[in-house]
C-alpha positions as CSV (number, residue, x, y, z in Angstrom):
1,X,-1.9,-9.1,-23.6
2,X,-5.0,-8.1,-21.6
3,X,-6.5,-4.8,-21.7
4,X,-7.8,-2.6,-19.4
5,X,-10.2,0.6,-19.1
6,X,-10.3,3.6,-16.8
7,X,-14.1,4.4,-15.5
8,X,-15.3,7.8,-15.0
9,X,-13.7,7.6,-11.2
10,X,-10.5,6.6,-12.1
11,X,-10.8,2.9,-11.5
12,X,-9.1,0.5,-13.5
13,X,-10.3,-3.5,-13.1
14,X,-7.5,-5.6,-13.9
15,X,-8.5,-8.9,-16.3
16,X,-9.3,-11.6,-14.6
17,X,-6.9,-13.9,-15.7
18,X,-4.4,-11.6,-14.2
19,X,-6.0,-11.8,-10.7
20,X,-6.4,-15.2,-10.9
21,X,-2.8,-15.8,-12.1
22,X,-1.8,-13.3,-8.9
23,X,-4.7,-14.6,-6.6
24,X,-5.6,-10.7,-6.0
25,X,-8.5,-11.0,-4.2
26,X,-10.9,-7.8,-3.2
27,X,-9.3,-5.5,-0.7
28,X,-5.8,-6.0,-1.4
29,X,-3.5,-2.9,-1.5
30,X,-1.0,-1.4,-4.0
31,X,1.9,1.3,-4.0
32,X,0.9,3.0,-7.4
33,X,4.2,4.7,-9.4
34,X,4.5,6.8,-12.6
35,X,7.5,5.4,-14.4
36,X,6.4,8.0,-17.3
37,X,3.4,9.5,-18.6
38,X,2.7,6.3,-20.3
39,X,3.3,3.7,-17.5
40,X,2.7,3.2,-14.6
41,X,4.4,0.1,-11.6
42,X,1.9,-1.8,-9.5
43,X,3.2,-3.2,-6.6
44,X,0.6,-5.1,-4.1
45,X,1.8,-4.4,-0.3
46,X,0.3,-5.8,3.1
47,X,-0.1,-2.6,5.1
48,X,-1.2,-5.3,8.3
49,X,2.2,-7.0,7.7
50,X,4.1,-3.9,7.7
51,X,2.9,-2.4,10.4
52,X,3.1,-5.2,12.7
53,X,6.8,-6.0,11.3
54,X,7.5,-2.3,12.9
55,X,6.1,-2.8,15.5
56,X,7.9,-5.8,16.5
57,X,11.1,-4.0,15.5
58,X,9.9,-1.3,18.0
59,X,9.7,-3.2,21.2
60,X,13.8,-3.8,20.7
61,X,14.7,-0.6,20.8
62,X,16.2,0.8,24.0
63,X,15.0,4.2,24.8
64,X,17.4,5.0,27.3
65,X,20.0,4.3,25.0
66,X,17.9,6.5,22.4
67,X,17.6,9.1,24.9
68,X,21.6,9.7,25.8
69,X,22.3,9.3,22.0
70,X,19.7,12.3,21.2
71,X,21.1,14.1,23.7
72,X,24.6,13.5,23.3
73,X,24.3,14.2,19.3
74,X,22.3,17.5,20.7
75,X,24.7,18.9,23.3
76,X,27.3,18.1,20.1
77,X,25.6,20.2,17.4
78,X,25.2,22.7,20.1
79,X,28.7,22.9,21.0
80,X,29.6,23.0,17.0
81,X,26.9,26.1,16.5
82,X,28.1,28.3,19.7
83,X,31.6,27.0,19.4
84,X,32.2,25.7,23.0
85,X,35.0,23.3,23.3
86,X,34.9,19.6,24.9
């Protein structure tokens, strides 16, 4: 098993054979979590991808639909709060 070495700024270069067994290459992101205060999870994510994946799920959305459903669930919470029957 490979090992690996924090520099003074925090950075830790993963082995080479690790990367190449991945194909990391330079630039690529990670989500970094703590399992416990002796592990952690990498997990490489493609922020482009995402965000292009939203946006496409954007330009589907109806926003007059949105609109009446906001104010529909609005007008109902006031109702609830003031007590003001249908």
């Amino acid at each position: 098993m490979p090992v690996a070495k924090i520099d003074e700024k925090g950075r830790i270069l993963l082995p080479k054979e690790i990367r190449d067994k991945m194909n990391i290459k330079p630039g690529e992101e990670f989500l970094v979590a703590d399992v416990d205060e002796n592990a952690v999870i990498l997990k490489r994510i493609d922020v482009r991808k995402m965000l292009e994946d939203l946006i496409e799920k954007a330009k589907s959305i109806d926003l007059e639909k949105l609109e009446r459903e906001i104010e529909e669930e609005g007008n109902r919470i006031a109702r609830r709060r003031y007590k003001i029957s249908d």
